[in-house]
Each structure stands twice: as C-alpha cells, then as structure tokens.
N, C-alpha and C positions, 0 to 999 in steps of 0.2 A: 504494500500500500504506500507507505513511504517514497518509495520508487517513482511510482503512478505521479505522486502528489509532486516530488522533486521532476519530473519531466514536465509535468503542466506550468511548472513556475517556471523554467528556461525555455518552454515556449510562449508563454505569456513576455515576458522578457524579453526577449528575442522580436517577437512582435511590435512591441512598443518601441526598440532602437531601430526596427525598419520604419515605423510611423514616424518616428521625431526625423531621420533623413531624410524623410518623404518631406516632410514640411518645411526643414532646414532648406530645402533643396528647393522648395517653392518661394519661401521666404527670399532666396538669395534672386531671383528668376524678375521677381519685383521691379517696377521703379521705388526709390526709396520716401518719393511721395507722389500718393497718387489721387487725383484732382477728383474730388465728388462733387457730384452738384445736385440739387434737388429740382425737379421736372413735372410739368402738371399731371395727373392722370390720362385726362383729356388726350393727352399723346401716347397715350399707349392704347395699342388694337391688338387684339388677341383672332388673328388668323383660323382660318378651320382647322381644328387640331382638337382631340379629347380635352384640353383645356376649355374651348369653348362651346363644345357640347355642355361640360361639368358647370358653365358659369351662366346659358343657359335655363340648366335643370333647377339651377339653386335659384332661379330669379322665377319664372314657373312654380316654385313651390312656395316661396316668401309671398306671391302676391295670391295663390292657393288660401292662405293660411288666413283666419279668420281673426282681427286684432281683439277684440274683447272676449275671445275665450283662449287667447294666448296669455293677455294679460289678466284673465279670472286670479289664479294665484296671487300674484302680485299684490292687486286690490284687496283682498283676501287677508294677504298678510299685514296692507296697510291700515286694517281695519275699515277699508271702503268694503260696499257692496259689489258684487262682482256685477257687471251687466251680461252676461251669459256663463253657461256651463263652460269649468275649464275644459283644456285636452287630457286625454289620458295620457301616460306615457310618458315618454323625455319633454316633449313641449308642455305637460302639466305641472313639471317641477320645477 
C-alpha cells in the first residue's frame, strides 16, 4: 500500500512541475504588458454556432417564464402577498 501511495505522490508531482513549465513557458511567450481595453457589448455577434443556439434557448425560456410566480417566493419571504402560485422546483426556490 505504501508503495501504491508513494507512486501517486511522484506522479502527482511530476504532474504539477510539467504544469508550472507549461505556464512558465506561456508566461515567458507574453508581451510583458498587454493592453486591455473595455468594448460595448453591442459589438459583439455570436455567429451560428451551438453558442447561439444555447443563447437562443435561454432567451425562449426567460420570456416563457411567468414573473409573478417566479417571484411568489421572494414576496413570500418578504412578507408580501405572492400575486400567483410559485414554481415548483429550482425556479420555486
């Protein structure tokens, strides 16, 4: 067992100083400052690609989604009256 334990440590080990070159080696690849800048959304377009399928599906379901028995809970907890039945499920908690 010893054994078993003492080989998982020299390849965990081993693992970890091929990650630190990996990164040394990206780190060095660098310019040593590299210019960010911040950009409207507005400029960004998401191409046909399962990204925009997915971005799609989630705009389809937010506008699916019924606000006052999303926010039932909420009211609920703020001691309002809920104005409909909540959801069951993840959206009811």
């Amino acid at each position: 067992m010893r054994k078993i334990v003492n080989a998982i440590a020299l390849v965990a080990v081993m693992l970890v100083a091929a990650q630190n070159d990996t990164v040394f080696a990206a780190r060095q690849a660098l310019p040593s400052r590299v210019k960010v800048e911040a950009f409207p959304g507005s400029d960004v377009e998401l191409l046909p690609s399962p990204f925009l399928d997915a971005q799609n599906k989630n705009s389809e379901y937010l506008l699916s989604v019924e606000p006052d028995r999303l926010l039932a809970r909420i009211r609920q907890n703020a001691g309002l009256e809920p104005k409909a039945n909540r959801y069951e499920g993840w959206e009811g908690q």
